[in-house]
C-alpha positions in Angstrom: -27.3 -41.7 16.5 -29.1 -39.9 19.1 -30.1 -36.3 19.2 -27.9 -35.7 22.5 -24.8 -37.6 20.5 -25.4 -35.4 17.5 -25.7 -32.5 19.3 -21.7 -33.5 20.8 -20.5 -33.9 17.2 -21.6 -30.5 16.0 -19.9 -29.0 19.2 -16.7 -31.0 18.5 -16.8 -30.1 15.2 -17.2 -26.1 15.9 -14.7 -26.0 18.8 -11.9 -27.9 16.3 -12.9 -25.7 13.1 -12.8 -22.3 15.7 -9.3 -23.7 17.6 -7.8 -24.3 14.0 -8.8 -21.2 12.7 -6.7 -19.1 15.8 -4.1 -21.6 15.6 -3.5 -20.7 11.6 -3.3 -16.9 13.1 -1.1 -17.5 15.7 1.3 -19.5 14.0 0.9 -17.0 10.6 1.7 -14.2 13.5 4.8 -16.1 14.7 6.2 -16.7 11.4 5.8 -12.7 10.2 7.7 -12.3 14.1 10.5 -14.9 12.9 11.2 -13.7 9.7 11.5 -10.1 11.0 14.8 -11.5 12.6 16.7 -12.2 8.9 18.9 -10.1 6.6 16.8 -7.3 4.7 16.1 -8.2 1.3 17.4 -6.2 -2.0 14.4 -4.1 -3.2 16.6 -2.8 -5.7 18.0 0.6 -6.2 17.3 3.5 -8.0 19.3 4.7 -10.4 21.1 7.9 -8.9 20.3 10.3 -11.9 16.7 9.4 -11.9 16.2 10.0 -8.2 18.0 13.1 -8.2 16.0 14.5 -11.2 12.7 13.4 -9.7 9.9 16.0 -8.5 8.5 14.7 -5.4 5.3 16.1 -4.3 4.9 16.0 -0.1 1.0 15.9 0.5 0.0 16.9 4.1 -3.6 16.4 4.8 -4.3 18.5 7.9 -7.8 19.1 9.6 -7.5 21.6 12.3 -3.4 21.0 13.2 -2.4 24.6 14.6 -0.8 23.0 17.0 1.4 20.8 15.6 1.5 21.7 12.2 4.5 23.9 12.5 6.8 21.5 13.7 5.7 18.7 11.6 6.7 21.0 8.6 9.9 21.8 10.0 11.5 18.6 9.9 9.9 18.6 6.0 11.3 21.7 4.5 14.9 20.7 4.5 14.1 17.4 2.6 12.9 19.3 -0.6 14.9 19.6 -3.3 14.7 22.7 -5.9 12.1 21.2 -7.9 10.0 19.2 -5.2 6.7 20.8 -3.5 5.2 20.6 0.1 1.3 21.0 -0.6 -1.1 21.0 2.5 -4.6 20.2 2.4 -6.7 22.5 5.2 -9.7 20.3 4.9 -12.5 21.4 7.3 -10.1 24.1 9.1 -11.7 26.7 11.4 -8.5 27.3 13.0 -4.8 28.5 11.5 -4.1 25.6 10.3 -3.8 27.3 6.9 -2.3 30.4 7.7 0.6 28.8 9.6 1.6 26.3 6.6 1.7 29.3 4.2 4.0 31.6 6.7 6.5 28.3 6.8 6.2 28.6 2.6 3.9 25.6 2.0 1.2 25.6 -0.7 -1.9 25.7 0.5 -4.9 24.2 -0.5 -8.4 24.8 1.4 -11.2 22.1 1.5 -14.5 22.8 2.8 -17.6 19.7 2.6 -19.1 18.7 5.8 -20.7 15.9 4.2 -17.9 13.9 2.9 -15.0 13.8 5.6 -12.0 11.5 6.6 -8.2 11.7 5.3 -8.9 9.6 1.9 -11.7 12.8 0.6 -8.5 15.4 1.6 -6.2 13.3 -0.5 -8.2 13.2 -3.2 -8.7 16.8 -3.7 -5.1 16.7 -3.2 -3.9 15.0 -6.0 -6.6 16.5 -8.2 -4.8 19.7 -7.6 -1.5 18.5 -8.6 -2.8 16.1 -11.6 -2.3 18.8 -14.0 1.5 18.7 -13.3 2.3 15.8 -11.8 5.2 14.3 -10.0 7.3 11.3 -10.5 6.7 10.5 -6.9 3.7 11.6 -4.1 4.8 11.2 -0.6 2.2 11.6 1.9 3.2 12.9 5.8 0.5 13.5 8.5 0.5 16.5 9.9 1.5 15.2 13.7 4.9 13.5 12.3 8.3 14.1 13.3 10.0 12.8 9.5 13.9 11.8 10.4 16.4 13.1 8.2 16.8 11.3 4.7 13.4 9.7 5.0 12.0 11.6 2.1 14.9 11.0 -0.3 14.6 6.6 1.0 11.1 6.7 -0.1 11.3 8.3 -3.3 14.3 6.4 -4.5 12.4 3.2 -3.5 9.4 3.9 -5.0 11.6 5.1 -8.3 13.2 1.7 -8.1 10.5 -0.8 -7.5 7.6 1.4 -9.2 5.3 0.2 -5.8 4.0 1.7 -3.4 6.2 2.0 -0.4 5.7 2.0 3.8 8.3 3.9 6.2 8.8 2.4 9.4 6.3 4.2 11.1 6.2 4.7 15.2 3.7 5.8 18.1 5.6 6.7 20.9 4.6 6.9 23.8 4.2 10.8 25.4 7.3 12.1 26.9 8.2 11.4 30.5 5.6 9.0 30.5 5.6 6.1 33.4 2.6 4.8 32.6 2.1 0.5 32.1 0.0 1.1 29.4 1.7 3.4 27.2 4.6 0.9 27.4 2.2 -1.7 26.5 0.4 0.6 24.2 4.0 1.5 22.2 4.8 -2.2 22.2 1.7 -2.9 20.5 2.3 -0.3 17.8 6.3 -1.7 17.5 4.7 -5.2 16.8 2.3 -3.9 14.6 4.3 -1.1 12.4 7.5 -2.7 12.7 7.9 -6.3 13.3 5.1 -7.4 11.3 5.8 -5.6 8.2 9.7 -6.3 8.5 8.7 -10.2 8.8 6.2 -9.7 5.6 9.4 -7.5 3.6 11.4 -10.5 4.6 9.1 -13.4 3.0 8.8 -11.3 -0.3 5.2 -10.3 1.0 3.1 -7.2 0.4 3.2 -5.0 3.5 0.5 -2.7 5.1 -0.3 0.4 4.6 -0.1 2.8 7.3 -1.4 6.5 6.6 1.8 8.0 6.8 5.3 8.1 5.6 3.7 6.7 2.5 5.2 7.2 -1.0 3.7 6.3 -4.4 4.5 6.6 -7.9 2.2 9.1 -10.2 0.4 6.3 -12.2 0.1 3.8 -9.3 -1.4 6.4 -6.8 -4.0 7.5 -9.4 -4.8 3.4 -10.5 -7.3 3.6 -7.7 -10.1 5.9 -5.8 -8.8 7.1 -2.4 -12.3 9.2 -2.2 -13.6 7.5 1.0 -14.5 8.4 4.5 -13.4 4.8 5.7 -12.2 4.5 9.5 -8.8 3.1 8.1 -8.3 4.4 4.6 -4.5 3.8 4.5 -5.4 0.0 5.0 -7.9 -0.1 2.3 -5.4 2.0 0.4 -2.9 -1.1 0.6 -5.2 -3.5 0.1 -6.7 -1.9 -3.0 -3.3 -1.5 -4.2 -2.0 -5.0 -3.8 -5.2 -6.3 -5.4 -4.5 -4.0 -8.6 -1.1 -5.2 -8.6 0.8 -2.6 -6.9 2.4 -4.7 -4.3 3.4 -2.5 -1.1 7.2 -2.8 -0.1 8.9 -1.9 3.6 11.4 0.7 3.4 12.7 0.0 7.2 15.5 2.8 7.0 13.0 6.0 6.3 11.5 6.7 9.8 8.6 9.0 11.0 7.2 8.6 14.7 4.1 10.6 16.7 2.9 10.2 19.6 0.2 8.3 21.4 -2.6 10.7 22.9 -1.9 12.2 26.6 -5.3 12.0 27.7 -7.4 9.0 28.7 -10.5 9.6 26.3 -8.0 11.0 23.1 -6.3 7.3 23.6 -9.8 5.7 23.6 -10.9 7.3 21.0 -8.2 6.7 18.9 -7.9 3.2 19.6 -11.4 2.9 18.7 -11.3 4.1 15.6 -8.3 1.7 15.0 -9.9 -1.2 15.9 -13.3 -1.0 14.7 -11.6 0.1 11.0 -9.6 -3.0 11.3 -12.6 -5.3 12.5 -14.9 -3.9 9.4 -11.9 -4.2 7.1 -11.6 -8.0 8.3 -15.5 -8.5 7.2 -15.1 -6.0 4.2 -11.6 -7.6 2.6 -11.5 -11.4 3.4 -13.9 -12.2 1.1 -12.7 -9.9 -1.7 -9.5 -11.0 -1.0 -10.6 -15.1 -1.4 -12.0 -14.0 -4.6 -9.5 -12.0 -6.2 -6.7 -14.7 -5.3 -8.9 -17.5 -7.1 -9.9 -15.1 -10.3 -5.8 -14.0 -10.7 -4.9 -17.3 -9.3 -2.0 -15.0 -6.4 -1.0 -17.0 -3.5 0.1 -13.3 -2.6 -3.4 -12.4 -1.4 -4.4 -15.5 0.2 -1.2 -14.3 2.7 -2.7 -10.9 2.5 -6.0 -12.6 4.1 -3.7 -13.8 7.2 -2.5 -11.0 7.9 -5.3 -9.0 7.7 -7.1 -11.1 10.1 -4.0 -11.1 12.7 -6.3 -8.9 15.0 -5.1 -5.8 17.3 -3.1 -8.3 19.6 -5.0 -7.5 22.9 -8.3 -8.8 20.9 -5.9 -11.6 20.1 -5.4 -12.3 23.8 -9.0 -12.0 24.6 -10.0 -14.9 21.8 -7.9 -16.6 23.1 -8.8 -16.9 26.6 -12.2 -16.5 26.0 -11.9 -20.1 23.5 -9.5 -21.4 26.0 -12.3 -21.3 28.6 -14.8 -23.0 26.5 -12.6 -25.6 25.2 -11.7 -26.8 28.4 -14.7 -26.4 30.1 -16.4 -28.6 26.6 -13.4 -31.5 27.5 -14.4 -31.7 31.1 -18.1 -32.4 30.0 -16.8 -35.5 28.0 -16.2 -33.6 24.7 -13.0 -34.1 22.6 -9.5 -32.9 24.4 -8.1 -31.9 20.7 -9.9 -28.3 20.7 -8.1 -27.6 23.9 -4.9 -28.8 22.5 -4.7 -27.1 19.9 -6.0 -23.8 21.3 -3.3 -24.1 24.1 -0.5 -24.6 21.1 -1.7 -21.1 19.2 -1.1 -20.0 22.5 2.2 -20.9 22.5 2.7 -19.5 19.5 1.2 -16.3 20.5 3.7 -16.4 23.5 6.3 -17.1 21.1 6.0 -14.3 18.6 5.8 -11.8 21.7 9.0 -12.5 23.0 10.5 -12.8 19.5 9.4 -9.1 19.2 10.5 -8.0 22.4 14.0 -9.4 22.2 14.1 -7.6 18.8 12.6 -4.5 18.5 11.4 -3.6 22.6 14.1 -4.8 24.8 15.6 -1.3 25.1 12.2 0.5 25.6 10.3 -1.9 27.1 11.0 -3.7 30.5 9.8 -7.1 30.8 8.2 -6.3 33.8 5.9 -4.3 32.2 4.8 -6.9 30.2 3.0 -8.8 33.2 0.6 -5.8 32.9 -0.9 -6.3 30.0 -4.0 -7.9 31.6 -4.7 -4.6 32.7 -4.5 -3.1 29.2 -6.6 -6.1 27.7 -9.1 -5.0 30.5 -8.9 -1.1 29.3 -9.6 -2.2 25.9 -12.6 -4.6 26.3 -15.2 -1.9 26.4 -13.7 -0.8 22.9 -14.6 -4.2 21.2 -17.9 -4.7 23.0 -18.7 -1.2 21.6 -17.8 -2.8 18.1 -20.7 -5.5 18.8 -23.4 -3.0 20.1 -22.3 0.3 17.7 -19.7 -0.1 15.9 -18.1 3.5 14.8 -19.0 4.5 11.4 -17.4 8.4 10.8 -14.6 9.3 11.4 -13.7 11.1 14.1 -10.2 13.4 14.7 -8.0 12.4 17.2 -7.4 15.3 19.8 -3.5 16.6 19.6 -0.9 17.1 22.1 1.7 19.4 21.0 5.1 18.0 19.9 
């Protein structure tokens, strides 16, 4: 074989390995899309005794939320029942953050280290202050939610029932009277990711993500593992720590909380930054503790967990695509195998696919399908964020600014 022959065969055999590889996502994607579309599965019930005899501790982690931490407590007090607490953690506060909680008649707890910062320290120091008397259940709220009615009581009577950690659908909507192409497409985004995706996993018996709020656990599984970090995405690790001790995540669709997605341009940025690049360093952190732990404990359940963990913020998705659509192609038209192409133009179609699927479902109503033609445009907004992830990726993490409710 000649050098130039061998040198084909090596790019053939890339191209195929890389074009399997996003097929495997894209098809993985469209099945958690499909699945989404089924009856809800039993998760079982609580009994109605033990859930109305339960203490529920609400956790609020709140760094400098004056403005919205009123009304985020508002929609929390009526959920309490007589032997429940509301307990707010002012970590890093120099504004009245603290002062406001304790006027609405939370308990407040103050936290002050410059050197460790990031949600999962505030936590922490948050359930060390109730460890002395704990709950049956911890429910942890952000302190820029809008909690629905009921949504408390779901999540504890899940969590009493299944003894797991459960997820409420969880929604970033876009900021009111907003026109804007890519707050649609923005909102969309999050419906696929915080809704459709975990509905779809729920539905196949799968663990489900994690995500930072509307979150409730049972006392022993919450303190089974550390959630001391500063990590950019601590409720994923959270989940995935969880589901590799054992403590399998479930969807509790019917308990709702929403926010909103940032007003301003750079907020949005920087937000979405520190979304993607926590996912992207999760996806190099996890995958290979995941392979592991699936062989040692021998749990298909975490080999799923890697594919869904490595189902990338969809716009990245888009760009991989194209960008391995490109050099496919342009690899076939220099004489190299045609199968690359095919097969990256089928996880295409299955990308296609599990977009509509989710539109038709869960977006129809919010979303026009005009607006859907624009999401070039977002991809294009949100290259800079991923090219920043190859130069300097973002290490600390970094409060969104608020808009008030």
């Amino acid at each position: 074989m000649s050098v130039s022959q061998f040198v084909a065969s090596c790019i053939d055999v890339v191209l195929l390995v890389s074009a399997s590889g996003l097929f495997i996502v894209c098809l993985f994607f469209l099945i958690e899309c499909t699945a989404a579309l089924f009856p809800k599965a039993s998760t079982g019930e609580a009994d109605p005794k033990d859930a109305k005899d339960a203490k529920v501790t609400v956790l609020v982690p709140a760094h400098n939320e004056e403005i919205v931490i009123g009304s985020t407590l508002k929609t929390l007090i009526p959920a309490l029942k007589e032997q429940d607490r509301l307990v707010v953690i002012a970590d890093n506060c120099s504004d009245a953050t603290a002062q406001i909680a304790r006027t609405m008649g939370a308990t407040v707890i103050e936290r002050q280290n410059k050197e460790q910062r990031g949600k999962g320290y505030a936590l922490d120091y948050g359930l060390q202050f109730i460890e002395s008397d704990p709950p049956d259940v911890v429910v942890i709220v952000d302190a820029d939610c809008t909690v629905y009615p009921g949504a408390i009581e779901q999540l504890s009577q899940c969590a009493i029932a299944t003894q797991r950690p459960v997820q409420a659908t969880y929604l970033m909507l876009r900021p009111k009277n907003s026109q804007s192409s890519k707050d649609f497409v923005s909102q969309f985004s999050n419906i696929v990711r915080n809704l459709a995706r975990p509905r779809g996993l729920a539905r196949l018996g799968l663990p489900c993500p994690l995500l930072g709020t509307g979150m409730a656990f049972p006392w022993s599984v919450i303190r089974s593992v550390s959630l001391a970090n500063g990590h950019l995405l601590e409720d994923l690790k959270l989940g995935l720590d969880l589901t590799i001790a054992g403590h399998r995540p479930v969807f509790c669709p019917e308990a709702k909380v929403t926010g909103y997605l940032p007003q301003q341009s750079q907020a949005a940025r920087s937000q979405r930054t520190r979304w993607e690049h926590g996912h992207l360093q999760i996806i190099q952190t996890y995958v290979p503790t995941l392979l592991k732990e699936a062989v040692y404990q021998k749990r298909f359940d975490l080999l799923v967990s890697i594919l869904d963990l490595c189902v990338p913020p969809l716009s990245l998705l888009v760009v991989l695509w194209l960008g391995l659509m490109a050099v496919t192609l342009l690899f076939a038209v220099l004489e190299a195998s045609w199968i690359p192409a095919a097969i990256v133009a089928t996880a295409g179609l299955c990308f296609l696919m599990a977009i509509m699927t989710a539109w038709a479902k869960f977006a129809r109503q919010d979303l026009p399908l005009l607006q859907l033609l624009t999401v070039p445009f977002y991809v294009l907004w949100k290259i800079p964020v991923y090219l920043k992830f190859l130069v300097k990726p973002q290490s600390v993490w970094v409060r969104t600014q608020r808009d008030k409710i």
